[in-house]
C-alpha positions in Angstrom: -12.1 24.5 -18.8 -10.9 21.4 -16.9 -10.9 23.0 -13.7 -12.7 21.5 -10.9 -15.0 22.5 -7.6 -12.2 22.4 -5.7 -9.6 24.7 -8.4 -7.7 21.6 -9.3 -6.9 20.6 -12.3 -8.1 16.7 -13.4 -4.6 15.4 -13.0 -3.9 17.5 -9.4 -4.2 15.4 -6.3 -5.2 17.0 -3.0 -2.8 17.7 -0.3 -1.1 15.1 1.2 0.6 13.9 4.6 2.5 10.5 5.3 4.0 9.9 9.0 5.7 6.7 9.3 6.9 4.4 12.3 3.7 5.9 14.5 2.9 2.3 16.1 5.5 1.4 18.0 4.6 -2.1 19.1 4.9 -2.6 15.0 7.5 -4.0 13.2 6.4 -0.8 11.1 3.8 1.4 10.8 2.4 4.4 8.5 -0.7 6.7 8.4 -1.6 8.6 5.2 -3.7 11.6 5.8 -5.5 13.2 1.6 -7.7 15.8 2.5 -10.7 13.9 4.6 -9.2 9.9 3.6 -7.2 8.9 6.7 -5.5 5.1 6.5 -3.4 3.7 9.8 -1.2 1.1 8.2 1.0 -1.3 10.7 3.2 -4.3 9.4 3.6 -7.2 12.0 6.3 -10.2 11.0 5.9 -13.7 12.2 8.0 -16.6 11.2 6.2 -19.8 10.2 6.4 -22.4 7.3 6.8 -21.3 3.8 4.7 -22.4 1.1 5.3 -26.0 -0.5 6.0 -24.9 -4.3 7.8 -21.9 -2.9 10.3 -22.9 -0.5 12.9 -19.6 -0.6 10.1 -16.9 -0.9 8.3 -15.1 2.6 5.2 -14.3 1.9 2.5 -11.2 2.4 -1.3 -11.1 3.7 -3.4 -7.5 3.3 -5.7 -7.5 5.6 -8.4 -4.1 5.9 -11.0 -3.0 8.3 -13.5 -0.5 7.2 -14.7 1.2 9.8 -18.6 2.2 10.1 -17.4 5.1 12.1 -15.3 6.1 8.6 -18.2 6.7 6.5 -22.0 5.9 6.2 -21.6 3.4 3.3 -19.3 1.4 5.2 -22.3 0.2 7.7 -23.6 -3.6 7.5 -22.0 -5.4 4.8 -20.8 -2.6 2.9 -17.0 -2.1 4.5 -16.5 -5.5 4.1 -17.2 -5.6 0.6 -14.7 -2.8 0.0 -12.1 -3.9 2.4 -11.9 -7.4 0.2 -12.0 -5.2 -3.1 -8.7 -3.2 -1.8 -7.2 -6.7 0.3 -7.6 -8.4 -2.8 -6.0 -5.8 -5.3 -3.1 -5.1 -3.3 -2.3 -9.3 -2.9 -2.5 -9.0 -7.0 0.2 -6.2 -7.2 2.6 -7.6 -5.0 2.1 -11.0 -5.9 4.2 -9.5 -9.4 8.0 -11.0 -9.4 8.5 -7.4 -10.4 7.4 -5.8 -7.5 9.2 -7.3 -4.0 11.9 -9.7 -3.6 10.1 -12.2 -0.9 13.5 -14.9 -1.2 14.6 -11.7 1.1 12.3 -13.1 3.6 13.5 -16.4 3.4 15.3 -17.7 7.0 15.9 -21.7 6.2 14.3 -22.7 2.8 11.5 -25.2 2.8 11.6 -24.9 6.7 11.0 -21.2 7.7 10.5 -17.7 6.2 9.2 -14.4 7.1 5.3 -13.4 7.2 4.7 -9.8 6.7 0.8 -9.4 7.9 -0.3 -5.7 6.6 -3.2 -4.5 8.4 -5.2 -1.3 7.0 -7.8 0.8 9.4 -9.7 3.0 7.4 -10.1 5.8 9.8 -12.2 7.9 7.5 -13.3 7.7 4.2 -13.1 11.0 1.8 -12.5 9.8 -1.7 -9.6 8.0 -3.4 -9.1 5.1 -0.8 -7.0 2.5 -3.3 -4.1 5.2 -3.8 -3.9 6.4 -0.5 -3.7 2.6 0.8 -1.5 2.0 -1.2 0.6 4.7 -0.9 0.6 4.0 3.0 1.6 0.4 2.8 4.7 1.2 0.7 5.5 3.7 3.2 5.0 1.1 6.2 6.8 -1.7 4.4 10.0 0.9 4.1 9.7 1.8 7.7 9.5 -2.1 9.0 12.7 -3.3 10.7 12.7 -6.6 11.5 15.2 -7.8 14.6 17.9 -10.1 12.8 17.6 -13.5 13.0 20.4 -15.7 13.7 20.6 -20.0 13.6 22.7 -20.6 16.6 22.5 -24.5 16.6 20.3 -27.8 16.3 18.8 -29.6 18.7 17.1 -33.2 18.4 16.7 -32.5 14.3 15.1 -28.8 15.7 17.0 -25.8 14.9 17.7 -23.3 17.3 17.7 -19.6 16.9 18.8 -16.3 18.5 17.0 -12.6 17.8 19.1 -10.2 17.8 18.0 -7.5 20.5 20.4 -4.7 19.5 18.0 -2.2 17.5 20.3 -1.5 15.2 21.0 -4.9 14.1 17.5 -5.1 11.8 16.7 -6.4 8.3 14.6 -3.8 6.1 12.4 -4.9 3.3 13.5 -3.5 0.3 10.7 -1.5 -1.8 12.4 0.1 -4.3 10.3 -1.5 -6.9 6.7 -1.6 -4.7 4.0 -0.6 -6.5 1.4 2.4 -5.8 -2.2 2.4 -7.4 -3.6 5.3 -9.7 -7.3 5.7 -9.8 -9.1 7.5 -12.7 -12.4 8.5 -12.8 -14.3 8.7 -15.6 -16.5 11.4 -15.4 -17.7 11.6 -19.5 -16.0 9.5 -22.4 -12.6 11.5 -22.9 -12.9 13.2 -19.6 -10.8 11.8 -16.3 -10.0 12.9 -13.4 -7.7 11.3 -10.6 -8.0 11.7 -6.4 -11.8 12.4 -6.8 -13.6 13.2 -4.0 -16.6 11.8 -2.4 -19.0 14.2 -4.7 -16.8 13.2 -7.7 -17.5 9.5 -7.5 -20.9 10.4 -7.1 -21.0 11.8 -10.6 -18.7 9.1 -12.1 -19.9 5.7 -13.0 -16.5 4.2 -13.2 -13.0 4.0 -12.2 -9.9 2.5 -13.7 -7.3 1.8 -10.7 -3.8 0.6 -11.7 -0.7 -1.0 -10.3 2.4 1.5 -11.3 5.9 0.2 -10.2 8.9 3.0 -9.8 9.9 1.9 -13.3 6.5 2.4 -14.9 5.6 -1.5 -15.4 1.7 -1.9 -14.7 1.2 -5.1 -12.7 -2.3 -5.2 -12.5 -5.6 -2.9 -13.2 -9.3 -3.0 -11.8 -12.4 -1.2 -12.7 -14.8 -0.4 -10.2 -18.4 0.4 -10.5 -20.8 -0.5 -12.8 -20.0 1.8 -15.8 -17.9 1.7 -19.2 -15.0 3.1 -20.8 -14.2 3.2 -24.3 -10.7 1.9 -25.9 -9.4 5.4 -26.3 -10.6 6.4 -23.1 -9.3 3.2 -21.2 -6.1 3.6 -23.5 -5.4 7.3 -22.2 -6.6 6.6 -18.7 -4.0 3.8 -18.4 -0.8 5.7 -20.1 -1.3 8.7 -17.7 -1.2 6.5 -14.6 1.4 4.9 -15.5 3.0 8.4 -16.0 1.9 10.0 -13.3 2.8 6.8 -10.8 6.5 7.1 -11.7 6.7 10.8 -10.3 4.6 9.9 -7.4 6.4 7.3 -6.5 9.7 9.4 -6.7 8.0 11.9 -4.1 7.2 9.6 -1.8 10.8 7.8 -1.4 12.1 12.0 -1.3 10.0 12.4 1.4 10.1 9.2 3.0 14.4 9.2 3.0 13.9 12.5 4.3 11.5 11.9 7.0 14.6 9.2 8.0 17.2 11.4 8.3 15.8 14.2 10.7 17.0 13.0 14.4 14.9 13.1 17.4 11.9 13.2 14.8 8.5 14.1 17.2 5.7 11.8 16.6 2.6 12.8 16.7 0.9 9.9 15.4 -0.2 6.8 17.8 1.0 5.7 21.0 
């Protein structure tokens, strides 16, 4: 009982891979592979004006492309629907004070700060596409390194400034409290199962995806589809990703400090 197709149990998620700086002309770059769901994440920085009622805080813009070559549904107007679903999501997590420092971003306050422009290419599409996104862009945003910055003088009321073109002389971004999504589907009332595949959503009407920081603190949720959930059910659903986010997320920064620390790493990823 409780076992699915595939021998996993409802709360098991399928194998995963994450290979990070695989872009080099990126400030920093991630691909997630879970089972058949394969995600290219790149993080470009740009300086330009901050916003006017937050003059010390850098700022962040998701941006996704859905592929029609990633799967069927994804033809026509379908992928874009999607890709503003998961773009929109992602802004509403780490717009959270809880979640990422952006005054670490800041360069002059009220005159520049530091864009971070996320792009995510869904390759292919095989179930579970809000946690594996989001998994990848926590994993790009802790590979960027930015080239430091330095004011070296003013001229004509215009500052000047020098980047820095030593590459170890870089400023990280620091995601120890980034958030992850958790996606449940509800399959009957009282039944859930997370990482579905493509013939699980099929036979669920509706999904709960949440916004898990390290610490446990939920920053945001979303249902998709067009189906209910009852308190308990929502109540339950809500609890275990909150749970299961905080060991996920201490996995991924395992694997991601280890990744770091093997010299003369091989990439196999892109470019």
């Amino acid at each position: 009982l409780g076992i699915r197709v595939d021998g996993r149990d409802r709360l098991d998620y399928r194998q995963l891979e994450i290979e990070t700086s695989v872009v080099s002309t990126a400030n920093g770059s991630a691909r997630v592979r879970l089972d058949h769901t394969d995600v290219l994440i790149t993080v470009k920085m740009e300086m330009e004006p901050p916003l006017i009622d937050q003059p010390r805080n850098g700022k962040l813009y998701f941006f996704v492309n859905c592929s029609a070559n990633a799967a069927p549904e994804f033809e026509g107007r379908g992928g874009e629907d999607l890709g503003t679903s998961l773009s929109s999501m992602l802004e509403r997590v780490y717009s959270s004070p809880h979640t990422l420092d952006t005054s670490k971003l800041c360069v002059v306050p009220g005159k520049y700060v530091k864009g971070l422009y996320v792009d995510i290419e869904i390759l292919e599409c095989g179930g579970n596409l809000f946690d594996a996104v989001s998994l990848g862009v926590k994993a790009a945003l802790w590979a960027t390194k930015m080239p430091r910055i330095y004011i070296t003088g003013e001229d004509g009321g215009e500052l000047e400034f020098s980047v820095s073109d030593n590459p170890c002389d870089v400023d990280r971004v620091d995601v120890s409290n980034a958030p992850i999504l958790i996606t449940h589907l509800r399959i009957t009332e009282n039944l859930t199962v997370v990482d579905p595949t493509p013939e699980e959503e099929c036979c669920g009407p509706v999904q709960i995806v949440v916004g898990v920081t390290p610490k446990g603190l939920i920053t945001a949720t979303q249902q998709l589809g067009s189906g209910t959930f009852t308190p308990q059910t929502l109540s339950a659903s809500i609890k275990s990703a909150r749970d299961l986010g905080v060991k996920i997320h201490q996995r991924l920064m395992e694997k991601l400090r280890q990744e770091e620390n093997i010299t003369d790493r091989p990439i196999k990823g892109f470019l």
